[in-house]
C-alpha positions in Angstrom: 0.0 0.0 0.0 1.1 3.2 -0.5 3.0 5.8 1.5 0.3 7.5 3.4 -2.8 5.9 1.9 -6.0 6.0 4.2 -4.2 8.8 6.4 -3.3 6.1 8.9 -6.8 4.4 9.1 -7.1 0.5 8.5 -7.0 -1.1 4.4 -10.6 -1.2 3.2 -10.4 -4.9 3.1 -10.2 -4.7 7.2 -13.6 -3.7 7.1 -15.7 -6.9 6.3 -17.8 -5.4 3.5 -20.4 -8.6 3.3 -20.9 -9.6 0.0 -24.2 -8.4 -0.7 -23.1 -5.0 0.3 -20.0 -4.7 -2.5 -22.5 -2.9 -5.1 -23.2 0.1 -2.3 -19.5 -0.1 -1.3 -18.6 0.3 -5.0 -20.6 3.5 -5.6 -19.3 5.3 -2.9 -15.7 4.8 -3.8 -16.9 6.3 -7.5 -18.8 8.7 -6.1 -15.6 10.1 -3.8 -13.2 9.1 -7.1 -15.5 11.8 -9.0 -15.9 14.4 -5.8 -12.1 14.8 -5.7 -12.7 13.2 -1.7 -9.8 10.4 -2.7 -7.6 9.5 -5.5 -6.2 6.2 -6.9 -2.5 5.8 -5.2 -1.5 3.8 -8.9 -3.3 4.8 -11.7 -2.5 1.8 -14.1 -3.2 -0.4 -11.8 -5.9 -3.3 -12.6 -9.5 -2.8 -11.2 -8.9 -5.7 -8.8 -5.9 -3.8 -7.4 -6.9 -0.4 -7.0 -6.1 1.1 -3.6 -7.3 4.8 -3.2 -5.4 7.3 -1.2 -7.3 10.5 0.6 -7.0 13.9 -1.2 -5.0 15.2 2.2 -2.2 13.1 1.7 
């Protein structure tokens, strides 16, 4: 993960998203992508592999 990414909170996979929740998990991380809120830490990086650091760092 990268240098700073999450501002010192826990990885997004620490916080047991059940299944049937992904598609809500999903569009929030594309509707704070297209806010400016975070940003991908690797831009070619594949889907599966995205991790998305805050704007503040």
């Amino acid at each position: 993960m990268a240098q700073g990414a999450l501002c010192g909170k826990p990885p997004p996979d620490s916080h047991n998203i059940d299944t049937k929740n992904s598609a809500t998990a999903s569009r929030l991380i594309k509707e704070a992508l297209s806010a400016g809120v975070v940003r991908l830490s690797d831009p070619n990086a594949a889907p599966k592999m995205r991790r998305y650091v805050p704007r503040c760092a």
